[in-house]
C-alpha positions as a Python dict, from the first residue, in 0.01 Angstrom:
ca = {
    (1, 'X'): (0, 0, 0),
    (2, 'X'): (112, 335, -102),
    (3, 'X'): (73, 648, 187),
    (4, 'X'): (-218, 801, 16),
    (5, 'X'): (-421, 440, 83),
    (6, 'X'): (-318, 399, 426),
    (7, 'X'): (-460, 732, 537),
    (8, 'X'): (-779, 631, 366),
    (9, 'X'): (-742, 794, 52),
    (10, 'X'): (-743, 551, -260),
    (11, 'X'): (-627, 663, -646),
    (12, 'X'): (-904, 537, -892),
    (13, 'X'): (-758, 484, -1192),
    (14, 'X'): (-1070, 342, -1425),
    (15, 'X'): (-1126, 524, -1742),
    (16, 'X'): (-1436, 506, -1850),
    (17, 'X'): (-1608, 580, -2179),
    (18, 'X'): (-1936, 769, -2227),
    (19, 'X'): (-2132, 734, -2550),
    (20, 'X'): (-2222, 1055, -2769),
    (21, 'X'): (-2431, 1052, -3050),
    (22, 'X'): (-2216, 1236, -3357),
    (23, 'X'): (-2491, 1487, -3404),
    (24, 'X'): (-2444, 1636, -3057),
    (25, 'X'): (-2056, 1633, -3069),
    (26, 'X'): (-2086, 1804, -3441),
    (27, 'X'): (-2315, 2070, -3252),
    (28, 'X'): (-2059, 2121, -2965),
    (29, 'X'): (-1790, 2159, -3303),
    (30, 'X'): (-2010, 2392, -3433),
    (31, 'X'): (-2061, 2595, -3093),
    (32, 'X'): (-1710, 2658, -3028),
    (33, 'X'): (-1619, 2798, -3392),
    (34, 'X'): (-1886, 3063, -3286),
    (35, 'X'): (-1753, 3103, -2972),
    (36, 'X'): (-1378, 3165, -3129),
    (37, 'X'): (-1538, 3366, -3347),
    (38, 'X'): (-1747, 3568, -3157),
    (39, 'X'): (-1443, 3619, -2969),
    (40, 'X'): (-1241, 3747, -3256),
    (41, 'X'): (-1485, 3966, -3364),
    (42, 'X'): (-1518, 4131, -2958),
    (43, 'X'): (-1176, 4197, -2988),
    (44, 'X'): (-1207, 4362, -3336),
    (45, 'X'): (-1409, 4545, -3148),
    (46, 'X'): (-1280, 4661, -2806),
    (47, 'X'): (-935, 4732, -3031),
    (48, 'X'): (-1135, 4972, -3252),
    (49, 'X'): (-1267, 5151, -2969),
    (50, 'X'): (-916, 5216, -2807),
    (51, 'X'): (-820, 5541, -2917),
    (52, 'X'): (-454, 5488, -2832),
    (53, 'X'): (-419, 5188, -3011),
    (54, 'X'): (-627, 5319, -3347),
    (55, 'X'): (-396, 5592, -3330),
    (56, 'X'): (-60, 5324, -3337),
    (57, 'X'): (-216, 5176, -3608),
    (58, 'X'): (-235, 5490, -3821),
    (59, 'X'): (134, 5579, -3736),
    (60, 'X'): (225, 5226, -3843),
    (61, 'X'): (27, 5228, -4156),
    (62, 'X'): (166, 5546, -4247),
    (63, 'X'): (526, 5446, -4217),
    (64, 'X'): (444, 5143, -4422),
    (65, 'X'): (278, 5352, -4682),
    (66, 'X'): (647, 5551, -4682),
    (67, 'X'): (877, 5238, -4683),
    (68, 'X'): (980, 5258, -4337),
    (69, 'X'): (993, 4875, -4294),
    (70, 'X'): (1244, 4621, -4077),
    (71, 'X'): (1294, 4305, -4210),
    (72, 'X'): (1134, 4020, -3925),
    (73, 'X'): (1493, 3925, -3854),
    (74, 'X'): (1582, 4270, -3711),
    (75, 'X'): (1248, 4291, -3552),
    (76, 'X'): (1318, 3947, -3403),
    (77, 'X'): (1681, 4086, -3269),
    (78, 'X'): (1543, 4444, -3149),
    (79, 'X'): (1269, 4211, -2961),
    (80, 'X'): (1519, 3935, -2853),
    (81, 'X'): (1307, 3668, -3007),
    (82, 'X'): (1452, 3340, -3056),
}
């Protein structure tokens, strides 16, 4: 016997299996894609409301629209990514 069973306390290890009809796990498929996407689209949202961040994303566009690009590997160095 292991500690945890001689204080009274024993591990159950079964697995079992439950039965679900396809049609109800397709339905649970089907509700988390809206889910992730009603997600997505709250974010979309909240973001466009943030005033500092729509303004970010105007300066950014604008230096893309003028060239001022870095390359991912510089981006990944400034950043110390990988």
């Amino acid at each position: 016997m292991n500690d945890d069973e001689t204080r009274g306390h024993q591990k159950h290890t079964t697995t079992e299996t439950v039965t679900v009809p396809s049609s109800l796990l397709q339905k649970m498929s089907e509700a988390a894609l809206m889910v992730e996407a009603f997600q997505d689209e709250l974010e979309d949202y909240l973001l466009s409301q943030d005033d500092a961040f729509v303004a970010r994303m105007r300066q950014a566009r604008a230096h893309h629209l003028q060239g001022e690009t870095r390359s991912l590997d510089d981006l990944k160095r400034d950043l110390c990514i990988e």
